[in-house]
Structures are given as structure tokens and as C-alpha cells.
C-alpha positions as CSV (number, residue, x, y, z in Angstrom):
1,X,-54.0,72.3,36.8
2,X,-57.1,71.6,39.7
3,X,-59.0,74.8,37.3
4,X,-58.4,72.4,34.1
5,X,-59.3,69.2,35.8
6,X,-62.5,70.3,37.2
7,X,-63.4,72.2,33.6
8,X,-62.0,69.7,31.4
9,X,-61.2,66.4,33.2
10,X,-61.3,63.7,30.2
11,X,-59.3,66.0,28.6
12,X,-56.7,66.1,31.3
13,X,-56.4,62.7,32.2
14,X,-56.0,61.8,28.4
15,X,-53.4,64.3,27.9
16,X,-51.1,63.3,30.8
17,X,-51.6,59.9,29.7
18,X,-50.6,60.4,26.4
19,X,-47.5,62.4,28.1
20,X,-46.9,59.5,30.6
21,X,-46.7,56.9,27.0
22,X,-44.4,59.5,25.1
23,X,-41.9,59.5,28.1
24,X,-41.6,55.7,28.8
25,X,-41.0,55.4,25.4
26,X,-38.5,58.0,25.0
27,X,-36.8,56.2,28.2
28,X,-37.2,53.1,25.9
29,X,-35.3,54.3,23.1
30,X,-32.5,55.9,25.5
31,X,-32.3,52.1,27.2
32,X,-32.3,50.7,23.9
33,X,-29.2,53.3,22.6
34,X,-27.3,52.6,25.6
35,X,-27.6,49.0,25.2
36,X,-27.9,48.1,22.2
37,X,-25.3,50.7,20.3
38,X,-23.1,51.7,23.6
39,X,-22.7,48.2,24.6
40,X,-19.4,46.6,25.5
41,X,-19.8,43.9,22.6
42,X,-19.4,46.5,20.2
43,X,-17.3,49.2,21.9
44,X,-14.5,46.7,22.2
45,X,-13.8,46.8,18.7
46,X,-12.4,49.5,16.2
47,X,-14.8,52.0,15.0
48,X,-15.5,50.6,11.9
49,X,-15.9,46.8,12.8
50,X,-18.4,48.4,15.6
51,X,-20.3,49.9,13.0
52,X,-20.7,46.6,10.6
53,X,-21.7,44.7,13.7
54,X,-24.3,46.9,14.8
55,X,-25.7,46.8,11.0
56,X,-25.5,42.7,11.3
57,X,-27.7,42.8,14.4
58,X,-29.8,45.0,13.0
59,X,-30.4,42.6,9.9
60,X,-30.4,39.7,12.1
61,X,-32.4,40.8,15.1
62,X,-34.7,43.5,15.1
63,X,-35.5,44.2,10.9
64,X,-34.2,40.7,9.1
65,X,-32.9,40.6,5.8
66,X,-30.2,37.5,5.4
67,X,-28.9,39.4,2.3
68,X,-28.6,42.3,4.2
69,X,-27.2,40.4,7.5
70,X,-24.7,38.0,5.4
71,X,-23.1,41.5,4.3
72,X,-21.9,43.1,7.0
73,X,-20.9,39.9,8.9
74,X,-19.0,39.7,6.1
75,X,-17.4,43.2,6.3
76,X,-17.0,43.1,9.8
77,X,-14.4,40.2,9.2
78,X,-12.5,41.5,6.4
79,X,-12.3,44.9,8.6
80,X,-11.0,42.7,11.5
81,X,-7.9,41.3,8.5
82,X,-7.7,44.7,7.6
83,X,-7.1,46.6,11.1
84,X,-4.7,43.6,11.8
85,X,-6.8,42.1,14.6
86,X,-5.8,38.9,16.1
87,X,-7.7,36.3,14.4
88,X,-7.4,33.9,17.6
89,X,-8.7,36.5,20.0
90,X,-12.1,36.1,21.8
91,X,-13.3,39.2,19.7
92,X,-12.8,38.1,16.1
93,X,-13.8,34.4,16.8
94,X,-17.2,35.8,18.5
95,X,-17.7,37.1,15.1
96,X,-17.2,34.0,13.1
97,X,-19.2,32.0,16.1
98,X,-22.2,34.4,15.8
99,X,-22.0,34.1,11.8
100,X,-22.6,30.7,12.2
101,X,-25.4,30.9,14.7
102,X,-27.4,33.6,12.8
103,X,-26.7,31.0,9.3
104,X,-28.4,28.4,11.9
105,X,-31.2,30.7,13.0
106,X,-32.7,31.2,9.2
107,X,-32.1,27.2,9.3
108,X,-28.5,27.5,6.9
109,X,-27.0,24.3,8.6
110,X,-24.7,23.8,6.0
111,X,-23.2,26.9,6.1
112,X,-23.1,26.9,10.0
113,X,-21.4,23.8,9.5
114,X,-19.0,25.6,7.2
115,X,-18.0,27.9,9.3
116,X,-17.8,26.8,12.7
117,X,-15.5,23.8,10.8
118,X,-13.4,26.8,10.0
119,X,-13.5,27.9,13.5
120,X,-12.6,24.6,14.4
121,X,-9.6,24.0,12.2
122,X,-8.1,27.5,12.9
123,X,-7.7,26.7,16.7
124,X,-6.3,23.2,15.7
125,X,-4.5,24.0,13.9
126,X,-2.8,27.6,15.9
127,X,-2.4,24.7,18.7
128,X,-0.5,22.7,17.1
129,X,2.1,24.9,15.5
130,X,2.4,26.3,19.6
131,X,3.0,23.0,20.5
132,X,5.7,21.9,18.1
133,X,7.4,25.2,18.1
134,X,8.3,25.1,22.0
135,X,9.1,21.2,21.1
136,X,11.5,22.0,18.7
137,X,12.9,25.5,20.6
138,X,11.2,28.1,18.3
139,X,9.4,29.5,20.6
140,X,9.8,30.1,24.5
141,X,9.0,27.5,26.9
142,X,8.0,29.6,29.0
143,X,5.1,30.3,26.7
144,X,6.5,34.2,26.4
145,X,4.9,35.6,22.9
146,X,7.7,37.1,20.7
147,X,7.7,40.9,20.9
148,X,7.8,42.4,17.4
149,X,6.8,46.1,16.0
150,X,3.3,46.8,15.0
151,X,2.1,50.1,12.9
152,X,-1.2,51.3,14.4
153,X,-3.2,53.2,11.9
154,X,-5.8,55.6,13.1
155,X,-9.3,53.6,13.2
156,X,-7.3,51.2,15.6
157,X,-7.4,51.0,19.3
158,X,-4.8,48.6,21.5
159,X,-7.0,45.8,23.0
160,X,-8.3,47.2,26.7
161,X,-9.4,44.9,29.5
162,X,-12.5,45.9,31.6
163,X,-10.7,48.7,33.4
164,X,-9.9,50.2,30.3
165,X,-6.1,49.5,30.6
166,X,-4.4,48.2,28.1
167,X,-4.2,44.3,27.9
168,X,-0.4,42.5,28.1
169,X,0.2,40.5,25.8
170,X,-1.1,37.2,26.2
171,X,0.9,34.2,27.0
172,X,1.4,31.8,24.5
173,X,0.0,28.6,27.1
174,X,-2.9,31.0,28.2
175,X,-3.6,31.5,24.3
176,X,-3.3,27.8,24.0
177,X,-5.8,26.5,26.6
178,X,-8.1,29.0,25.3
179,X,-8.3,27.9,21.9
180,X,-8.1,24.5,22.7
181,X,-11.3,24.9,25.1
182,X,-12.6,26.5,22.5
183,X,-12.2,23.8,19.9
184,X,-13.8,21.7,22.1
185,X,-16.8,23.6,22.3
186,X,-17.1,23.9,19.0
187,X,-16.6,20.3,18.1
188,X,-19.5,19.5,20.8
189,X,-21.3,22.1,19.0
190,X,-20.7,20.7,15.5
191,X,-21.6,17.2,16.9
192,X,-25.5,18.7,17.5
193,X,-25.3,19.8,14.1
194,X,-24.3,16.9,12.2
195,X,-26.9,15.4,14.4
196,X,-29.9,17.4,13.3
197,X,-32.4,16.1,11.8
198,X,-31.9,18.8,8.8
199,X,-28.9,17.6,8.4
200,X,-28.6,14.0,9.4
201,X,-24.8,13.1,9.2
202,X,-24.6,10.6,12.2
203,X,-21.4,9.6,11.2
204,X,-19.6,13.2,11.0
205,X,-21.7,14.0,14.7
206,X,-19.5,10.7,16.5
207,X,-16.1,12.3,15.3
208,X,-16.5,15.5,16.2
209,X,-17.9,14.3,19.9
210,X,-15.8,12.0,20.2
211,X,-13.0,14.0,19.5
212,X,-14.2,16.8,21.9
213,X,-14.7,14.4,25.1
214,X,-11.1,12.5,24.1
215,X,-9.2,15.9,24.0
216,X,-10.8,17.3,27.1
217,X,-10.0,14.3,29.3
218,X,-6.3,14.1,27.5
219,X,-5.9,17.9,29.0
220,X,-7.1,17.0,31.8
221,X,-4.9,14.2,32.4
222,X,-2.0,15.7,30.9
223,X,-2.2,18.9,33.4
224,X,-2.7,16.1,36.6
225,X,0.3,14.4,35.2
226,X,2.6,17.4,34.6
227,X,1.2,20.2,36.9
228,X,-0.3,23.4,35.4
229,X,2.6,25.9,34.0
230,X,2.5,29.6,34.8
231,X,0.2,31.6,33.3
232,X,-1.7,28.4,31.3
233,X,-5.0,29.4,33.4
234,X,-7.6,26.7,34.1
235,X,-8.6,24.5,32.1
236,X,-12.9,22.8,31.5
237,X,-14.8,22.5,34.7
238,X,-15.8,19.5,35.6
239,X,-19.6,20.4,34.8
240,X,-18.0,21.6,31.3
241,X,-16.4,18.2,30.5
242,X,-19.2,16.4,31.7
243,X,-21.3,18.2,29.2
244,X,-19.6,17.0,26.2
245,X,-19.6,13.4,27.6
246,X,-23.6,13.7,27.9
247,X,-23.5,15.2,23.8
248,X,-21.7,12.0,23.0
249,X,-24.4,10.1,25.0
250,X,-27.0,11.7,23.7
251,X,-25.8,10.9,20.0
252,X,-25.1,7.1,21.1
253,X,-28.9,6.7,22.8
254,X,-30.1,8.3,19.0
255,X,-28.3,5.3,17.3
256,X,-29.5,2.8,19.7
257,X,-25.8,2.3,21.0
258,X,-27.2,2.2,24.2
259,X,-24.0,0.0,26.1
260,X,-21.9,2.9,25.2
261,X,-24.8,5.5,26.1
262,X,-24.9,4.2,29.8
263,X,-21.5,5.1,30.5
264,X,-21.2,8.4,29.9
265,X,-24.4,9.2,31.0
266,X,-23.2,8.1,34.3
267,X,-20.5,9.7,33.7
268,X,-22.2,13.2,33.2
269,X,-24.6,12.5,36.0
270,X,-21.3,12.3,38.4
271,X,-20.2,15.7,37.2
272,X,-23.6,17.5,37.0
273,X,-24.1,20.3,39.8
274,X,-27.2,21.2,38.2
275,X,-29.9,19.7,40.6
276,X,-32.5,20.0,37.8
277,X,-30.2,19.0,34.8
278,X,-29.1,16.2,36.7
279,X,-32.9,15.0,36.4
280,X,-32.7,15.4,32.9
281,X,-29.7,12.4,32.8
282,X,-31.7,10.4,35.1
283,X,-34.2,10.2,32.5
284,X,-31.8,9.4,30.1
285,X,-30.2,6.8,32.1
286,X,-34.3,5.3,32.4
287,X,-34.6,5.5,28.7
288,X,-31.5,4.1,27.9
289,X,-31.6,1.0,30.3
290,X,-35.1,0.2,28.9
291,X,-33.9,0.0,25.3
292,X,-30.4,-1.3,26.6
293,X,-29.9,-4.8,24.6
294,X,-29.4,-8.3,26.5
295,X,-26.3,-9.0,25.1
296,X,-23.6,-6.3,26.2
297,X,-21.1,-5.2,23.9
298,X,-17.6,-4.9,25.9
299,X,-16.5,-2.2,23.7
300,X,-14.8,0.8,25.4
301,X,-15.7,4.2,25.1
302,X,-13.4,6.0,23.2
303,X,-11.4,8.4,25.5
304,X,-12.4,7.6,28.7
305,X,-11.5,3.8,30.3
306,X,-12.5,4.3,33.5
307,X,-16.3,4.7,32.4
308,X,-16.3,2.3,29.7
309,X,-15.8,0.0,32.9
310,X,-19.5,0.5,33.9
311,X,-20.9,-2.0,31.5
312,X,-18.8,-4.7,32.6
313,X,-19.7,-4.3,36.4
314,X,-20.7,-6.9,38.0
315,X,-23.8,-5.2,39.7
316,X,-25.1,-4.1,36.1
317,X,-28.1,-6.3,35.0
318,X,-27.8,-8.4,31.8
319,X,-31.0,-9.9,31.3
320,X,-34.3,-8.0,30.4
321,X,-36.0,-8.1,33.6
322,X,-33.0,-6.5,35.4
323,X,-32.7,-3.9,32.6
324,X,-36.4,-2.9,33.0
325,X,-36.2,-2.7,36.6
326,X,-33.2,-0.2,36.7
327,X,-35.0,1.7,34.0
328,X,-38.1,2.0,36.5
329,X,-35.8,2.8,39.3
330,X,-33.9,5.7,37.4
331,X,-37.5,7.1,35.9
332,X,-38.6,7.0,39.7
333,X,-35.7,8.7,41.1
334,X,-35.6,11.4,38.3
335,X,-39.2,12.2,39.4
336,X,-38.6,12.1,43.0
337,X,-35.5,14.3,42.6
338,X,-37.4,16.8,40.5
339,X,-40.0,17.3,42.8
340,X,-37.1,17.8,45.9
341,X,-35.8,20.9,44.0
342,X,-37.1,24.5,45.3
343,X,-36.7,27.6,45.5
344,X,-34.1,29.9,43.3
345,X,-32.9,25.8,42.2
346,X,-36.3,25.1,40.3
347,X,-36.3,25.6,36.8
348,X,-38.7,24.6,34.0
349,X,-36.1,21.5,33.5
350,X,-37.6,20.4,36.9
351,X,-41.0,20.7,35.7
352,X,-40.8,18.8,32.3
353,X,-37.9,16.4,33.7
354,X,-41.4,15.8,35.7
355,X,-43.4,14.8,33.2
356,X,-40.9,13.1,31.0
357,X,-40.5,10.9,33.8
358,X,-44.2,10.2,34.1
359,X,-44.0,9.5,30.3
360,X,-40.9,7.0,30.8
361,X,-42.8,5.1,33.6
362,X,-45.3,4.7,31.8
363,X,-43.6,3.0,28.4
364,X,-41.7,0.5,31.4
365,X,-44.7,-0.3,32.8
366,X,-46.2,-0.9,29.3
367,X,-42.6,-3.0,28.6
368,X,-43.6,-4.6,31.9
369,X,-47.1,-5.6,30.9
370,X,-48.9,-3.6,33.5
371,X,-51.2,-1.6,31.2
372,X,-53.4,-0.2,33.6
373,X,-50.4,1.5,35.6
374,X,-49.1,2.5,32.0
375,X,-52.2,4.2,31.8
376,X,-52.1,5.9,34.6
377,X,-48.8,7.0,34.4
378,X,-49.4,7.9,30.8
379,X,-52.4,10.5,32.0
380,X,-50.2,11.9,34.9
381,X,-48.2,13.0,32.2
382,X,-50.6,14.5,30.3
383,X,-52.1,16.5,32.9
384,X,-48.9,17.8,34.1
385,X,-47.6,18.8,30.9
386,X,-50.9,20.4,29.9
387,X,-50.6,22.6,33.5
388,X,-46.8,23.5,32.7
389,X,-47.9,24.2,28.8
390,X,-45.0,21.3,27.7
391,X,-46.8,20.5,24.2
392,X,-44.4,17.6,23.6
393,X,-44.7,16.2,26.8
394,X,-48.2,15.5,25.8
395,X,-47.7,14.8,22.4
396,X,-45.1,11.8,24.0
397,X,-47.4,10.9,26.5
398,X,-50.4,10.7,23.9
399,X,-48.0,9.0,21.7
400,X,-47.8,6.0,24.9
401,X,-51.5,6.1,25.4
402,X,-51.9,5.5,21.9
403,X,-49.8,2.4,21.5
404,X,-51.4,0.4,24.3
């Protein structure tokens, strides 16, 4: 080697380098085997399904081809009807749910739409036979699933949990609070989607949110009020709940509903651990008290009294000058809050909640009159956004430059 180096030493160093290349890439490819084809999303399943799914990805992620893509998503369900899968389980639903998020992906609303509607109307629908079958004594109370022979054929596996024992079979409340908790996420999700602006079906978004925050609070309530049975498991965090609250917000503040957008936002805000998401709301709290109209609507927010009381408190403003003043004190205390959070806590959130609230003082202040501090604020923005490379934060703050 030291007799080649000194005779040949271009040649060398080119040669190992070339050896170094060929053997992080063959490491590479052995990473990518390992997780990509070994990996526990598809070794859960039955050979075959495994073997659709991989193709699906394939087509979806790493050479696309919708055609392609479409047709083993496709296969991979009717193997999962075929090998007798449970069509409730996590498993077989992931399948449907990552149809519809690849359909979304090469911008398919509709048919994301279609199927996470499915999705949606399944778990209903399974939820509501559970729950008249143990009213009327069909099935256990206990939530016990009835026991009944099943013919394995050869390409299927019984369901193993992560210690590769095989799973009991689930209890019928368990099975319950799962699908229910998945409904709701799907609803929330299905809310975003009528709400797109590819889409546009503002109407279609306000059911399906609505019906996601009014059936998580009702469980909620319902398992205070009864006590949580045996084996039902927990139900939405807190954080969780507050989430689809804030989607039904959000859809509110885009149809200027803004009385019934304050609410929930506070709301939201209330059950937000997130110290940089909880920015985010304070923002939305500023926008929405500058737009907020001087003539309050008392109606109440469907599913959840105690927060439609906000509006009616007695410490809420009413007239204009009130309304802009809470909006500059929520814009302020968003900013102030972002810049608080360090460490493993920051986030990008923190940095653009930054500049959005730069952006929002700025269009109060121009509400307000004061143009030159609208200015101001307006090129804070701008130069933070630029820094953090947040190309709508300058396009908004532009935008508020522009109008003055």
C-alpha cells in the first residue's frame, strides 16, 4: 500500500475513494431494504397484502405512477376482504386512510373525500350497531366479543402485538372507543378538506367539524358521568379535543363568523400544551378580535355551552375600540410568548408565529390609524420572515405595506 502511494498516489487516493462511495452506498441500499421492505408497517400484514403495499409505495413515493399506485391500493384491499381481515382493525383502515392521502397528494380531493367518507361511515356506523346490540342484550355488556370458529388458510397469520404474541381478541368497548376516536379524526380531517380551496364546500366542512367537536365532548361527558368500563381504554386527550375545537375555529374565522371563532379559540388555547402552537392561537385570537363585529351574536356554539359563554362575558369588549385593543394585546402576547420559548421547545411555529404577529400588529395599528407604527411593524415582519426564509410571511406583510 505505502510502495503504491508513493508510485502512484492520485491513483490511490482516487481508488479508495471510489471504494469509500461504493460502500456507503451499499450500506444505503441495506438501510433502505431493512426499512423500507422489512419494516413493521408491512410485516404486520399477510404475505400478499405486504407485497401490494410495498408496490403502492413504490408508485407513490419513490417512482410515481397514479395508474400504477391506484392498482395495488386497490389489491391490497380486496386481499385484505379476501384473507378475512378485520375491516375495523388499525391495519386495514391505515390502508384506506393512506389511499386517501396519496388521492390528496396528486391533488384528487374528490376522491380523498370519497374515501375517507367511507372511512367515516364504516366506523359510525360499526358503533352504532355495538351500541344498540348491548342496549337491546345481543351482545355482552361486558363488551366480551362473541367467540366463533375461523378457517385460516395458508397466506394468513393471527394478528401479533409487538412482542410477537398473539393479540386477544379485542373487547367490544376497546373496539368501540377506537373507532369512535377515529371517526372523529377523520371528520376533523374531512372538515380541512371540504374547506380547501380546491374544493370549496364551506357548508359540508361546518358538519363534519361540528360533528367531530360535539361527539368528542359527548364522550367525554358521557365517561365523567358514567365512569370508564373495563377494558374501554382512554379516550381524546385533552390536547386532542382541543384540536378539533381549533379546526372548527379555524373554519368559523374563514367565514367571518368571528363571535363563534373566539370561543373555541379560547377554548383550544386552554387545552394547548404546545408552548409554540399555543402562539399560533394567540394569533388567531388577535386576528379574530380585529375583524370581530360590534354587534355580538348570542348564538351558542354547537356542542360545547360552557365556551359559547365567552362572548356573553361581561369583561369581553363590545365596541370597536375595545375589540382593537384586545386584538393588539393578543398579537403582543403571541410575540412575547414566542420569543420566551427555547431550547428543545422552539420550533419553526415559534419563528413564523413571530412574524405573523409582527404582520397582525401591524394591520391593528393600520385599523388604529397609526400608520407610521404600521409601517414599522409591517418591515419587522419582512425582515424576520426574509431571515427565517417564511415567503408568505412576506408576501402578508408586503401585502400590509401595500395597502397603507
Amino acid at each position: 500500500m505505502k510502495k503504491t502511494f508513493r508510485e502512484a498516489p492520485e491513483e490511490l487516493a482516487l481508488a479508495l475513494a471510489i471504494l469509500a462511495g461504493l460502500a456507503g452506498v451499499s450500506i444505503y441500499i441495506v438501510k433502505l431494504y431493512f426499512d423500507y421492505f422489512q419494516a413493521r408497517q408491512f410485516t404486520k400484514y399477510p404475505a400478499p397484502i405486504a407485497k401490494s403495499l410495498r408496490r403502492a409505495l413504490y408508485y407513490t413515493n419513490i417512482s410515481p405512477d397514479p395508474n400504477l399506485a391506484r392498482k395495488y391500493y386497490k389489491q391490497a384491499l380486496e386481499q385484505c376482504n379476501e384473507l378475512q381481515l378485520d375491516p375495523f382493525s388499525d391495519d386495514v383502515l391505515g390502508i384506506r386512510i393512506q389511499t386517501a392521502a396519496w388521492l390528496e397528494k396528486i391533488a384528487n380531493y374528490q376522491g380523498a373525500i370519497t374515501v375517507l367518507e367511507s372511512v367515516l361511515r364504516d366506523c359510525r356506523t360499526w358503533v352504532d350497531w355495538m351500541e344498540k346490540s348491548i342496549a337491546d342484550g345481543t351482545l355482552d355488556k361486558s363488551g366480551k366479543p362473541p367467540t366463533a370458529p375461523k378457517v385460516v388458510s395458508e397466506d394468513q397469520r393471527p394478528t401479533l402485538a409487538e412482542n410477537g404474541e398473539e393479540e386477544a381478541p379485542e373487547n367490544l368497548w376497546h373496539k368501540r372507543t377506537r373507532l369512535l376516536a377515529k371517526a372523529v379524526g377523520t371528520s376533523t380531517k374531512l372538515g380541512a378538506l371540504y374547506s380547501d380551496n380546491h374544493v370549496m364546500e364551506p357548508e359540508n366542512a361546518q358538519e363534519r367539524l361540528t360533528w367531530a367537536v360535539e361527539t368528542a365532548l359527548s364522550e367525554s361527558r358521557r365517561r365523567h358521568k358514567e365512569g370508564v368500563k373495563k377494558n374501554e381504554g382512554p379516550w381524546m386527550s385533552p390536547e386532542e379535543i382541543g384540536g378539533a375545537m381549533e379546526s372548527l375555529a379555524l373554519h368559523y374565522e374563514n367565514e367571518s363568523q368571528f363571535n363563534l371563532a373566539l370561543p373555541l379559540f379560547f377554548q383550544a388555547l386552554r387545552l394547548c400544551a404546545d408552548p409554540c402552537h399555543r402562539v399560533t392561537i394567540m394569533n388567531n385570537l388577535a386576528v379574530a378580535f380585529a375583524q370581530h363585529p360590534t354587534q355580538t351574536s348570542h348564538e351558542s356554539i354547537p356542542g360545547a355551552p360552557s365556551a359559547s359563554s365567552a362572548i356573553s362575558n361581561p369583561d369581553m369588549p363590545t365596541d370597536r375600540a375595545g375589540l382593537l385593543e384586545a386584538a393588539r394585546n393578543w398579537a403582543r402576547n403571541a410575540y412575547s410568548h414566542a420569543k420566551e420559548v427555547k431550547g428543545d421547545e422552539r420550533t419553526e411555529e415559534c419563528d413564523e408565529a413571530c412574524a405573523v404577529a409582527l404582520t397582525n400588529m401591524g394591520d391593528i395599528a393600520a385599523l388604529l390609524g397609526k400608520k407610521n407604527d404600521a409601517r414599522k411593524r409591517f418591515e419587522q415582519a419582512i425582515e424576520m420572515s426574509k431571515k427565517i426564509g417564511f415567503d408568505s410571511g412576506v408576501a402578508q406583510a408586503e401585502a400590509g405595506l401595500r395597502k397603507l
